[in-house]
FIDRENDREN-549573 format. One record per atom (N, C-alpha, C, O): residue in three letters; x negated, y, z. Coordinates in steps of 0.02 Angstrom, whole numbers, plus 50000, padded with zeros to 5 digits. Layout:
BEGIN
alaXYZ
...
This chain:
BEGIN
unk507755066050601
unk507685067850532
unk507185063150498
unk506695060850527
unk507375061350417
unk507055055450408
unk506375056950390
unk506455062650368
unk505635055550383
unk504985057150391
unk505055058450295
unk505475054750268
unk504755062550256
unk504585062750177
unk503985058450182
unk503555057850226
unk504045055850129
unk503555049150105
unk503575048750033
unk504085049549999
unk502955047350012
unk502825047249955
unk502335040149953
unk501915039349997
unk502445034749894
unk502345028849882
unk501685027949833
unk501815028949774
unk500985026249847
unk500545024349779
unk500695018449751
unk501045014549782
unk500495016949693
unk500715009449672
unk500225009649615
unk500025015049595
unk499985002849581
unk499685002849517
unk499934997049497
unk499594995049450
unk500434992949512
unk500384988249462
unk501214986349485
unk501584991249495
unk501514979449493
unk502254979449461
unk502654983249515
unk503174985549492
unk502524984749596
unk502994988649616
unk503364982549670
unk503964983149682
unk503214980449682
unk503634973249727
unk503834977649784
unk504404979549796
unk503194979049822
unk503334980249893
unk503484987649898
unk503664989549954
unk503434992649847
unk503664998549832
unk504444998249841
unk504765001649882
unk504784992349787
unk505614991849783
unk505544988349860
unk505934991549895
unk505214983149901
unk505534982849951
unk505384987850017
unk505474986050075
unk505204992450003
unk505064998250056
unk505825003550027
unk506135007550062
unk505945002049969
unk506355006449967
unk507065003249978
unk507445006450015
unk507234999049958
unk507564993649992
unk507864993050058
unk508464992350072
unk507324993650100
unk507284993450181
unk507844996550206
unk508244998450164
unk508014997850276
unk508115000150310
unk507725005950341
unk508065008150386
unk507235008750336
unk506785013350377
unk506945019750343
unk506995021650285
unk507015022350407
unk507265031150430
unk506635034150368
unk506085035950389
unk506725034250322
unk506115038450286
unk506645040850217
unk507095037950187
unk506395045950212
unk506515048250127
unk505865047050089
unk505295049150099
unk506125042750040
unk505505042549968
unk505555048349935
unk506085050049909
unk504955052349934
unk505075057449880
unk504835057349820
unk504875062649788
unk504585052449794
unk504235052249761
unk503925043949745
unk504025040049791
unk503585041249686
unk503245036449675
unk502625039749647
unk502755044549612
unk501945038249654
unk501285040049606
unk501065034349583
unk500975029349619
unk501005034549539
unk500715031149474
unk500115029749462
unk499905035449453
unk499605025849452
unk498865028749436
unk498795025949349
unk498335027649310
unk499395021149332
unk499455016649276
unk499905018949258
unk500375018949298
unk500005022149187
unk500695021349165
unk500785016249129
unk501045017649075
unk500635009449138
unk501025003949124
unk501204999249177
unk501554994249172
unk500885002049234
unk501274998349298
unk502264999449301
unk502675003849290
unk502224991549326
unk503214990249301
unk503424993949385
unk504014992149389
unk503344995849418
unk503284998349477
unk503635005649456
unk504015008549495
unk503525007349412
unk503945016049347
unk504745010349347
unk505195009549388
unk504625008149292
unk505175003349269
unk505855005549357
unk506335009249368
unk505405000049399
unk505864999449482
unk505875006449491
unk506445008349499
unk505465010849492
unk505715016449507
unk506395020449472
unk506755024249503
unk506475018549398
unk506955019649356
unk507715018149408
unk508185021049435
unk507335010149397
unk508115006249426
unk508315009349501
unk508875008049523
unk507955012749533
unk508165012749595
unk508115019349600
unk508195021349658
unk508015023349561
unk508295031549552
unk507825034849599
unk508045038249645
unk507105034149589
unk506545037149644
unk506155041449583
unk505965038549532
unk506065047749592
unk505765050749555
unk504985047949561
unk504765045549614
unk504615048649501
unk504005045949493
unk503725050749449
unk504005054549411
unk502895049749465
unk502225052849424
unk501915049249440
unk501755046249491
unk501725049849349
unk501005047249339
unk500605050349330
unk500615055549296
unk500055047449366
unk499355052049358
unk498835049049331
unk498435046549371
unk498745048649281
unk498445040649262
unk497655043649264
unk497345048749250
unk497545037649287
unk496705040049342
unk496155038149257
unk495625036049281
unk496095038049208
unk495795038849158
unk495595042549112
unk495155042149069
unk496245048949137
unk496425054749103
unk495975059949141
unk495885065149110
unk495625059349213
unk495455062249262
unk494745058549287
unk494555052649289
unk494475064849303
unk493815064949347
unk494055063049437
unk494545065749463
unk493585057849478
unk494165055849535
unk494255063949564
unk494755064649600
unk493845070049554
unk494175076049584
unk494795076649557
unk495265073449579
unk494835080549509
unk495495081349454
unk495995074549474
unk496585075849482
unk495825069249480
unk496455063649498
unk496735066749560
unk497315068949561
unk496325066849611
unk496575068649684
unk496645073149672
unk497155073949705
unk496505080649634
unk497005088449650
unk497525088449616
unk497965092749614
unk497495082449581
unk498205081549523
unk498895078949607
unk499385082149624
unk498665073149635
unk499085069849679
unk499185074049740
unk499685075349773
unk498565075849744
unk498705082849805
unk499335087849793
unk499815087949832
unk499315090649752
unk499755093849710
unk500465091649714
unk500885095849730
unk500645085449702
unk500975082849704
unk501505081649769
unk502095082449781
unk500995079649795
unk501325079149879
unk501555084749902
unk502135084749923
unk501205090149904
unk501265097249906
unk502235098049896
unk502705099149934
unk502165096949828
unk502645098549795
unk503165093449831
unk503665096549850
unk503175087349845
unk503825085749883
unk503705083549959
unk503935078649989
unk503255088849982
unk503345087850058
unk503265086050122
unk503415087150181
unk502745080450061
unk502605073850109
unk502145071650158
unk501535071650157
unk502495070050195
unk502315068750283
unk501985063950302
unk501645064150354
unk502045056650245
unk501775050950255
unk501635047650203
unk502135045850173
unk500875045350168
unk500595041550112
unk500755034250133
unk500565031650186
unk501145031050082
unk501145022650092
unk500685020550034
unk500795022649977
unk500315017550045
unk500045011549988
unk500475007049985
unk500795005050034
unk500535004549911
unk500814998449894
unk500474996149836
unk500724997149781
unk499994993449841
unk499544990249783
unk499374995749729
unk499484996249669
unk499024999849779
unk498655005549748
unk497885004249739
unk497545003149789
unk497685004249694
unk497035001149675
unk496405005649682
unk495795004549677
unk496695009849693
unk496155015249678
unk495675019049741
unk495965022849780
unk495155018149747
unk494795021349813
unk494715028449850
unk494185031549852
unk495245030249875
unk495325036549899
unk494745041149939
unk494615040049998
unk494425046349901
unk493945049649937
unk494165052850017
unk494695055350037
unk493445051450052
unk493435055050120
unk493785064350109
unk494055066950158
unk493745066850067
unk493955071950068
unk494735073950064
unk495065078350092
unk494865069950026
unk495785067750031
unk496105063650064
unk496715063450060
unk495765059450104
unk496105056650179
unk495875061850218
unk496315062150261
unk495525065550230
unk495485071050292
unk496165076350278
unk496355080250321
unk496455075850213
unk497045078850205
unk497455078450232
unk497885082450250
unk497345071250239
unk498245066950269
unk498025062050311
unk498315056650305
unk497405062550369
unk497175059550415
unk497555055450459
unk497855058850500
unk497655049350464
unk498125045350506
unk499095047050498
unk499585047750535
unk498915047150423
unk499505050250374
unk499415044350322
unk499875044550281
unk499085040350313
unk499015035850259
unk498875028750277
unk498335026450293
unk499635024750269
unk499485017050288
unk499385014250224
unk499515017350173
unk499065005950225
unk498885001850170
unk499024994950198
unk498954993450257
unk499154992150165
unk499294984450156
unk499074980850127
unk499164980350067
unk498564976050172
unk497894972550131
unk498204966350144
unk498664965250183
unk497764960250089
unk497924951150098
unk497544949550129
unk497104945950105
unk497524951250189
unk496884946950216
unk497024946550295
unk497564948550315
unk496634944350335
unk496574945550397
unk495944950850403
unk495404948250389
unk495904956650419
unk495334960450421
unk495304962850496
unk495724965050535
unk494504961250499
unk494014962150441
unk493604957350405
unk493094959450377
unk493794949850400
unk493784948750348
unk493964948250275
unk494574948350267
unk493654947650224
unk493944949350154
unk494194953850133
unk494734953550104
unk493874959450143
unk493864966950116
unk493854967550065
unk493434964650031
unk494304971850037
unk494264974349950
unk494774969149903
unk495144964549924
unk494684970949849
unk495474970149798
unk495554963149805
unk496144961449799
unk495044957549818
unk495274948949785
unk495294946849856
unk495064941149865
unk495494949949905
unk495794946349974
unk495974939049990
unk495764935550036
unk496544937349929
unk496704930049925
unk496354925549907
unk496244920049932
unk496114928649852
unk495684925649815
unk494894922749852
unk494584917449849
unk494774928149882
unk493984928749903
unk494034921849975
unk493614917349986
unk494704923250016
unk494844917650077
unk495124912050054
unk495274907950097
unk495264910349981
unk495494903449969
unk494754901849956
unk494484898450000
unk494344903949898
unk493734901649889
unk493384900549917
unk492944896949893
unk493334902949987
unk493044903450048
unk492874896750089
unk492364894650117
unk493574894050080
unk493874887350105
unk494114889650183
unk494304885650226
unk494074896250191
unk494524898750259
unk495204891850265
unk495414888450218
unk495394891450326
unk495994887550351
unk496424891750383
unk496814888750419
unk496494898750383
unk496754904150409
unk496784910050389
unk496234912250407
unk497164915750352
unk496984920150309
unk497454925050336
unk497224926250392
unk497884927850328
unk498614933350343
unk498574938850296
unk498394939950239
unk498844941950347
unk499024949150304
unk498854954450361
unk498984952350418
unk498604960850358
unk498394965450381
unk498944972550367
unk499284972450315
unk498994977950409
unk499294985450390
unk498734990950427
unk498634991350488
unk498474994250384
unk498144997350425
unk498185003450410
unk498515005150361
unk497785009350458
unk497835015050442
unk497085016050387
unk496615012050392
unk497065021650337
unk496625023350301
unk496315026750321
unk496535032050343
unk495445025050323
unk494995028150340
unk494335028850272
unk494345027250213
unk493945031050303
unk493515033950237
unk493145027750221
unk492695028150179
unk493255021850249
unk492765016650224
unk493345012150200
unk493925014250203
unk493125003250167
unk493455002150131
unk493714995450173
unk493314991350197
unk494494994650180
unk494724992850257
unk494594992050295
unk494474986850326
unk494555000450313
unk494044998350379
unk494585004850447
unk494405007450501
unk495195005150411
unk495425009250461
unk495885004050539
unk496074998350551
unk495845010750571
unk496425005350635
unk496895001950625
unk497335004550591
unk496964996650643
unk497494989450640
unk498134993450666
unk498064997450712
unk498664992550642
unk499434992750656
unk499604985250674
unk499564982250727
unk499804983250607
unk499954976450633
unk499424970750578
unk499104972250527
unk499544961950624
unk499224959050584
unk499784953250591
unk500264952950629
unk499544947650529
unk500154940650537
unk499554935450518
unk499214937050470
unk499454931250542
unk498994925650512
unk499654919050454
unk500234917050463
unk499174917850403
unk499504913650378
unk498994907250357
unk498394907350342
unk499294903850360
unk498844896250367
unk498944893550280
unk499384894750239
unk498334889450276
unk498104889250211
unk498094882250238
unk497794880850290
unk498564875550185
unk498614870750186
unk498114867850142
unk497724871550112
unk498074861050136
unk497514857050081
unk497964858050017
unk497754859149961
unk498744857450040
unk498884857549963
unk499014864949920
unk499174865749861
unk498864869849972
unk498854874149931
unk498494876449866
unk497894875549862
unk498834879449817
unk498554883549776
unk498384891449772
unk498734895849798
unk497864892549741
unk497784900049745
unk498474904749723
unk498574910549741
unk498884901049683
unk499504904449670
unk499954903149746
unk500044907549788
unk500224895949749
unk500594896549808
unk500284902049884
unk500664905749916
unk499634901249895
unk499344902749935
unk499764914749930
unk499944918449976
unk499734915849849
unk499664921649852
unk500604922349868
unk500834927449893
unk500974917449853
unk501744919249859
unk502024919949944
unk502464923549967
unk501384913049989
unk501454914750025
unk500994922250071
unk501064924150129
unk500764923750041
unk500514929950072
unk500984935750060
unk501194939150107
unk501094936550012
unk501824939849988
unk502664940750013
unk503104944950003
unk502604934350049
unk503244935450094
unk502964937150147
unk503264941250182
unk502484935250164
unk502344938950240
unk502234946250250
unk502324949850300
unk501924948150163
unk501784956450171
unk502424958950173
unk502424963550214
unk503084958150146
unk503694959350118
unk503934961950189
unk504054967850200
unk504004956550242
unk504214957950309
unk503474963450381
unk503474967250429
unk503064960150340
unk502664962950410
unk502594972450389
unk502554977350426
unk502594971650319
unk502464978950302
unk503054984850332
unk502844989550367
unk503624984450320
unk504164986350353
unk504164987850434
unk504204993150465
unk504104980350457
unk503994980850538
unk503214985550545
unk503244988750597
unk502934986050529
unk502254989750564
unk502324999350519
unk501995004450528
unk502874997750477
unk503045005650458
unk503465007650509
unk503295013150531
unk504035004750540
unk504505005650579
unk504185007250651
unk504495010450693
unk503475004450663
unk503145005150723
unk502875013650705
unk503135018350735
unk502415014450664
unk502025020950634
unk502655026250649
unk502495030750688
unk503435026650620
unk503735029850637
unk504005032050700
unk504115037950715
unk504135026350741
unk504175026450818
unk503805030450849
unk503975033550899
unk503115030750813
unk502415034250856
unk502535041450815
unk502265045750850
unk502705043450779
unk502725050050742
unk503375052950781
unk503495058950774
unk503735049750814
unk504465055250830
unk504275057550907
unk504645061350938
């Protein structure tokens, strides 16, 4: 039976449409919102996934999280995916959904923690950077490794090329290390 899953997102929705996209034994029940101008609504339109927004401005971070709590509640859900969810989830609402909540960082971690991943290891002058999946814990990527991919940072890269290629690698590794998380749940 396929696992209920429910998707965070704040901004255009890439790896949201390619999780839904996929192949993996999961039902989406849902998209959450923290932006209602993230185009990530829009993909949800096109691809017929019910969505809420909870737009985290309207809300105290309690009231945000009993708003999303709520939510989940309501369709079921078995498994939290991040997908360029921006927002810092309190210790009190991952003890909800404890080793129930994966994320997908740009980086190789534990280096380059937190939102400018690409950014922070190109500036760096790193020669080695990847992509990370991990589980969510109360600190800030700092949960257990699923999977990792190293990606190599050329001279001629740019901070843009550098981020397209981080982007295909999240596209594929994110999938494969969800497909693992489910293996371990049946």
């Amino acid at each position: 039976m396929a696992t209920n899953v429910a998707i965070l997102a704040s901004g255009s929705g890439s790896n949201f449409q390619n999780i839904v996209q996929s192949d993996l034994d999961i039902s989406i029940k849902v998209l959450i919102v923290d932006n209602p101008h993230a185009y990530a609504i829009e993909r949800a339109k096109n691809l017929d996934v019910p969505y809420r927004i909870v737009d985290r401005k309207q809300h105290t971070k309690d009231s945000f999280e009993k708003e999303i709590l709520t939510i989940l509640k309501e369709y079921e859900v078995e498994l939290i995916v991040l997908a360029g969810f921006m927002k810092i989830l309190s210790p009190d609402f991952i003890s909800k959904y404890e080793d129930k909540i994966i994320n997908l960082h740009p980086s190789l971690l534990p280096s380059f923690k937190g939102r400018e991943g690409i950014k922070d290891a190109f500036e760096y002058g790193v020669k080695v950077t990847g992509v990370t999946v991990h589980y969510v814990d109360s600190g800030i990527d700092t949960g257990m490794i699923i999977a990792q991919e190293a990606v190599i940072i050329e001279d001629k890269d740019t901070l843009e090329t550098l981020e397209e290629k981080i982007h295909e690698v999240e596209y594929r590794l994110y999938i494969e290390a969800l497909k693992m998380v489910l293996e371990e749940r049946q």
